[in-house]
NUTORSE-983066 format. One line per field, with one value per residue: residue in three letters; residue number from 1; x, z negated, y of N, C-alpha, C in turn. Coordinates in steps of 0.05 Angstrom, whole numbers, plus 5000, padded with zeros to 4 digits. Atoms other than C-alpha are relative to their C-alpha. Example, Ala and Ser with C-alpha at 12.3 -4.5 7.8 and 13.67 -1.06 7.14 Angstrom:
REM NUTORSE-983066
r = ALA SER $
k = 1 2 $
neast = 5018 4984 $
nup = 5000 5001 $
nnorth = 4976 4976 $
caeast = 5246 5273 $
caup = 4844 4857 $
canorth = 4910 4979 $
ceast = 5018 4985 $
cup = 5000 4986 $
cnorth = 5024 5022 $
//
This chain:
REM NUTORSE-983066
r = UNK UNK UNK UNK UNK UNK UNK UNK UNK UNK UNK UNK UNK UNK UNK UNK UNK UNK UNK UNK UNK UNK UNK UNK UNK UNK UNK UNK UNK UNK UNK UNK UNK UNK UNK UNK UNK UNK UNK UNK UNK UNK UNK UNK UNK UNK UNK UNK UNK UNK UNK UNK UNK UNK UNK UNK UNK UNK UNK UNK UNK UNK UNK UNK UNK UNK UNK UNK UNK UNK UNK UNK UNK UNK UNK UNK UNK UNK UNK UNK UNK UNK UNK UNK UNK UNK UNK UNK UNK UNK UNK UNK UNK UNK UNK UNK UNK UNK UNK UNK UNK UNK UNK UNK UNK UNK UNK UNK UNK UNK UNK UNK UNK UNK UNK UNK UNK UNK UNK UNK UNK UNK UNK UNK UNK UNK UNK UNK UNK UNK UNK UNK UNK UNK UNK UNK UNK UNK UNK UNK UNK UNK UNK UNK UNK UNK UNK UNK UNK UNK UNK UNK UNK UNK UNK UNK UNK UNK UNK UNK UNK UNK UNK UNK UNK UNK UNK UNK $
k = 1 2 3 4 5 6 7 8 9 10 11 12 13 14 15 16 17 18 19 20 21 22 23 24 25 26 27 28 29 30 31 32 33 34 35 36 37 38 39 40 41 42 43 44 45 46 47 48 49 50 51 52 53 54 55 56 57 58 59 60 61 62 63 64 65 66 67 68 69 70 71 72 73 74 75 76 77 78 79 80 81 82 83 84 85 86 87 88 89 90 91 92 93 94 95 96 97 98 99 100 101 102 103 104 105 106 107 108 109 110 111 112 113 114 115 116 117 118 119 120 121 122 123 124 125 126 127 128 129 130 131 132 133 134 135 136 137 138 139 140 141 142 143 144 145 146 147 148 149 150 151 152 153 154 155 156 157 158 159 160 161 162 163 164 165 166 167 168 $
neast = 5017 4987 5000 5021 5033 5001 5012 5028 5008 5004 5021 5028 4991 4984 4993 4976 4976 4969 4993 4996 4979 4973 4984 4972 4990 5011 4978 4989 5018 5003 5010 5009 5030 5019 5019 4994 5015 4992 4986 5013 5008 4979 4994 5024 4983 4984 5016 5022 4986 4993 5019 5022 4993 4993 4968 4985 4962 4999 4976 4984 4974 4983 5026 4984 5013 4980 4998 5000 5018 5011 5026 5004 5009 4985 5014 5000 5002 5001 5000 5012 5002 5029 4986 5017 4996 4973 5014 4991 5009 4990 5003 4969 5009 4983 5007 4981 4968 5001 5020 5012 5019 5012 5011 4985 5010 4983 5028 4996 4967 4982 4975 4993 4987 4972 4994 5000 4986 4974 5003 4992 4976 4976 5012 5016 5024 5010 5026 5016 4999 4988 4989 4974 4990 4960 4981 4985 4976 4993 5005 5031 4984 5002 5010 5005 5015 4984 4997 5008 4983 4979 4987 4976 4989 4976 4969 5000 5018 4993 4966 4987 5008 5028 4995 4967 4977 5005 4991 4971 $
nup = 5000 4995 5029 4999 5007 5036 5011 4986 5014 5022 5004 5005 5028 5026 4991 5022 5013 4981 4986 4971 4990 5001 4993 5017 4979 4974 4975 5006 4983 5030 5017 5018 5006 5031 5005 5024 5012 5024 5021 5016 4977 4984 5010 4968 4973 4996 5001 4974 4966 4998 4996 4975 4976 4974 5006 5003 5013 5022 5006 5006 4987 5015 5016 5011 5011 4995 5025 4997 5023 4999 4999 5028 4994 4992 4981 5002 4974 4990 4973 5019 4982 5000 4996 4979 4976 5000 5012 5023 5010 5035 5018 5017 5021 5017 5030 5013 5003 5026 5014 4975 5007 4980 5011 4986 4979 5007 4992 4970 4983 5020 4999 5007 5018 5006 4988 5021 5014 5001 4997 5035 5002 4981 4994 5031 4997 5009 4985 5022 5002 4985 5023 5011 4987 5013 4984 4989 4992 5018 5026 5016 5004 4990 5008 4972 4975 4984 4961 5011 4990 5020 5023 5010 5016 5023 4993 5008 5004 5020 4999 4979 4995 4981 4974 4983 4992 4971 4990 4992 $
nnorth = 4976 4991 4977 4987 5015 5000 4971 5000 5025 4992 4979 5005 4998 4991 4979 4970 5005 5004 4971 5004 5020 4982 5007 4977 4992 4998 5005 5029 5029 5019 4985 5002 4996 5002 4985 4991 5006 4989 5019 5008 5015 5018 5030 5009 4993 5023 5014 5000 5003 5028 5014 5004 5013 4979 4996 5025 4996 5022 4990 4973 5003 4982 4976 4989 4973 4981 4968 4971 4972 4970 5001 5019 5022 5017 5012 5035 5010 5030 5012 5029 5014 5027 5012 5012 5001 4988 4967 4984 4966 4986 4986 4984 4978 4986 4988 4983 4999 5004 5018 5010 5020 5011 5025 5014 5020 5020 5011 5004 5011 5016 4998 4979 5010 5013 4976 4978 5005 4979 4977 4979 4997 4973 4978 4997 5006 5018 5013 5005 5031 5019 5024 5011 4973 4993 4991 5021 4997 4980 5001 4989 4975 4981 4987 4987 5014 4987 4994 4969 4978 4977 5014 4995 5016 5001 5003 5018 5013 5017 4999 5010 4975 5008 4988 5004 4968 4996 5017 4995 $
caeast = 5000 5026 5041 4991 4932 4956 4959 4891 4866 4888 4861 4797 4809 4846 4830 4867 4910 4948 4985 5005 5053 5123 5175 5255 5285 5251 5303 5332 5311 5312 5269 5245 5167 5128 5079 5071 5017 4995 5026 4964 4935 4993 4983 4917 4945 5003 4956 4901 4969 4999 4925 4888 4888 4904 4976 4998 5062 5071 5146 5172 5243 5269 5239 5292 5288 5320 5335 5309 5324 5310 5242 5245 5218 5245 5218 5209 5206 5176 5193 5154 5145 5096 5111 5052 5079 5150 5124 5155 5121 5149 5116 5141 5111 5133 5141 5165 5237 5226 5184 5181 5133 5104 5054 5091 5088 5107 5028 5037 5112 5145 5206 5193 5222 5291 5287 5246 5292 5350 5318 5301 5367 5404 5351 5306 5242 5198 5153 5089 5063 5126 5144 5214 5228 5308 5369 5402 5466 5488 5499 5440 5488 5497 5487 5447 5426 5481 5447 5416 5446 5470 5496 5556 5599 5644 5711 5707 5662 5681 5756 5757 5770 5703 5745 5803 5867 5876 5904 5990 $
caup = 5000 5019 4955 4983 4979 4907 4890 4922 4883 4815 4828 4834 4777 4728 4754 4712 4689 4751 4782 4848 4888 4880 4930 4899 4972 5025 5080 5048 5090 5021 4986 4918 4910 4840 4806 4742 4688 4625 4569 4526 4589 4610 4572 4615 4675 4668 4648 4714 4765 4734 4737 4793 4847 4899 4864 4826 4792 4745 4740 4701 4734 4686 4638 4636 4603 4624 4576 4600 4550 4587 4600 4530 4553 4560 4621 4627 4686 4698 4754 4757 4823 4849 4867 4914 4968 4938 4932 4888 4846 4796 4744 4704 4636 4600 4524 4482 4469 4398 4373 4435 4425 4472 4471 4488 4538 4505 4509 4583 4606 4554 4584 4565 4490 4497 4554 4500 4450 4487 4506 4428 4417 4461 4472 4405 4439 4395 4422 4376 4365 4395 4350 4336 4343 4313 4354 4399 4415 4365 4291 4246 4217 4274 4273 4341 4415 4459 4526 4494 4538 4479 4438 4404 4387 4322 4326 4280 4261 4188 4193 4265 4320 4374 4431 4475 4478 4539 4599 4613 $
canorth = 5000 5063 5119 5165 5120 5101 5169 5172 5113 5141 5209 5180 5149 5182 5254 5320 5263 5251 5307 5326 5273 5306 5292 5311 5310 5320 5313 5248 5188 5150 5202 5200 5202 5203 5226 5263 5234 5266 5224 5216 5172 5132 5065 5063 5089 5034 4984 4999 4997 4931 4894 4920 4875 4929 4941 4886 4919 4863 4889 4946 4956 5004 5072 5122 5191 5257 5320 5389 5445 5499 5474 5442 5375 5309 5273 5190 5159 5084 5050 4984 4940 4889 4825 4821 4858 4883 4957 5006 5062 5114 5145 5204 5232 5292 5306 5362 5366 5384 5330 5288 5222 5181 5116 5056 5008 4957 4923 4929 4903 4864 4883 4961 4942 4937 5001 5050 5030 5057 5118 5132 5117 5164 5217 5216 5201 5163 5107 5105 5042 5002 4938 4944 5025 5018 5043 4997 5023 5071 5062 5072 5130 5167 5231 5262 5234 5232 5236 5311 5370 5406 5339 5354 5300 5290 5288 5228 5168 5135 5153 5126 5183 5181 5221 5204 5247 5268 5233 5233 $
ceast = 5018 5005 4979 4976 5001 4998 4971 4969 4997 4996 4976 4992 5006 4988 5022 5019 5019 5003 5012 5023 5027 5023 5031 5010 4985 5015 5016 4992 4995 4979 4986 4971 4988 4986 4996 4974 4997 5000 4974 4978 5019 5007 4970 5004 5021 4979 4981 5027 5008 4969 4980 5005 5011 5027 5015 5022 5003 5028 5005 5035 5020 4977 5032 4988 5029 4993 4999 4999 4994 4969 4982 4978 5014 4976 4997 4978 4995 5000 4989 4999 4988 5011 4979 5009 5035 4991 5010 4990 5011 4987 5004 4971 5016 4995 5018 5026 5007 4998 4994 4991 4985 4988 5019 4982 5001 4975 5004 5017 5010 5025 5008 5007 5032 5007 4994 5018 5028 4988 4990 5019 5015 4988 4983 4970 4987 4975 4977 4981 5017 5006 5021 5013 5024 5017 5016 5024 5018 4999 4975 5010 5001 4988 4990 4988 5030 5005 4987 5026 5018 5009 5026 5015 5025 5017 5009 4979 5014 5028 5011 4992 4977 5009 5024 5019 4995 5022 5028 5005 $
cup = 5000 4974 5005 4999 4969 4988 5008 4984 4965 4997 4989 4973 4971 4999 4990 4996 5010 5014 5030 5003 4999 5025 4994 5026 5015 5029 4992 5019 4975 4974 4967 5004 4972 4993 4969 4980 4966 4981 4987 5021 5013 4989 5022 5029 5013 5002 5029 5020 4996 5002 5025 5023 5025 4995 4996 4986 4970 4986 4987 5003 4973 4996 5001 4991 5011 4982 5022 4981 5010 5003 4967 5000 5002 5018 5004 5021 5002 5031 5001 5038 5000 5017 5023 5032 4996 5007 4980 4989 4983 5000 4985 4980 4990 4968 4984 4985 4963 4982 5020 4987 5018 4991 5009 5016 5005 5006 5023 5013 4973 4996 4992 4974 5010 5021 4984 4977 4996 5005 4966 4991 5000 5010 4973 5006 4986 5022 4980 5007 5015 4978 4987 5012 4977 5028 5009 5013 4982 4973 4998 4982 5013 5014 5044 5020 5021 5028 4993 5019 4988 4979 5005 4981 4974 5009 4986 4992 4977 5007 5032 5021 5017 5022 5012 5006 5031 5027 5006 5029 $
cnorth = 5025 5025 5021 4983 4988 5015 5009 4995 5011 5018 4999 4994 5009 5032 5015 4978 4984 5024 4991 4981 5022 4979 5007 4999 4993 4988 4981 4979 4976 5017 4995 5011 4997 5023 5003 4987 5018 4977 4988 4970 4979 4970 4984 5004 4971 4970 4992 4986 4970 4967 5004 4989 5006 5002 4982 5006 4993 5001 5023 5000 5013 5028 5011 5030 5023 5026 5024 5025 5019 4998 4997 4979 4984 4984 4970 5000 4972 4995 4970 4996 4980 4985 4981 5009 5024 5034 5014 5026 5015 5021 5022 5014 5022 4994 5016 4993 5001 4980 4985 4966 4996 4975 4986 4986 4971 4979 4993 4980 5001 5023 5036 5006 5011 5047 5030 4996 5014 5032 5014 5000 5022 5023 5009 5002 4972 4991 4996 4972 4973 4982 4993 5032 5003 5006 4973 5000 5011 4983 5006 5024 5016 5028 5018 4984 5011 5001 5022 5016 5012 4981 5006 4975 5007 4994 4963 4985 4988 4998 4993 5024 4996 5012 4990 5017 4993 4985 5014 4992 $
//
């Protein structure tokens, strides 16, 4: 199915709480397509694309998150795929930068566990009701998010240094 008739589909659908189709390059021949959802809607949203027979995206590929402070948002992006006709859609919610919190998706795609996990990790987006919301890369000490624009790392971690001199 082609992304305009899915966007089409969950207009009808969803209305206000799908936004316009965004393209990031235009003049790419590989272009990025997605579409923006509002967050409080996106466990149904996910839910309708991986069960309706028309889609099928029984896959979640990967959830990543990107830091905007000047907007003061952090953005998350699913990418999920169907295994009916190899089809690829992505998703993208926002949520405030401050206080950012999102439902999970964990109900949906198993496999989005392990992916929100790292993005609370390394960004500080909580998933609310996910089943196992601890850090999965990082200490449980450390102090920050260090995919944040403006994280500032320590010079040291528990006597050991966290930077590399510089190269000879």
């Amino acid at each position: 199915m082609k992304f305009e008739e899915i966007i089409e589909i969950l207009k009808e659908r969803f209305g206000e709480a799908i936004g316009d189709p965004i393209v990031d390059v235009p003049d790419h021949p590989h272009m990025l397509k997605y579409v923006l959802c509002n967050p409080s809607k996106l466990v149904e949203i996910c839910l309708f694309l991986k069960k309706d027979h028309r889609f099928m995206f029984e896959h979640l590929s990967t959830v990543t998150g990107t830091d905007y402070p000047q907007s003061e948002e952090i953005q998350l992006a699913y990418v999920m795929t169907s295994y009916l006709d190899g089809g690829m859609f992505v998703l993208k919610t926002k949520t405030n930068r401050a206080n950012p919190s999102i439902p999970t998706v964990c109900g949906v795609w198993c496999a989005a566990n392990w992916h929100e996990r790292e993005i609370f990790d390394l960004l500080g987006v909580n998933f609310s009701g996910h089943p196992d919301m601890r850090k999965l890369f990082m200490p449980d000490d450390w102090k920050g998010h260090p995919l944040r624009k403006d994280y500032k790392e320590e010079d040291e971690y528990h006597g050991m240094p966290t930077k590399r001199p510089p190269a000879v």
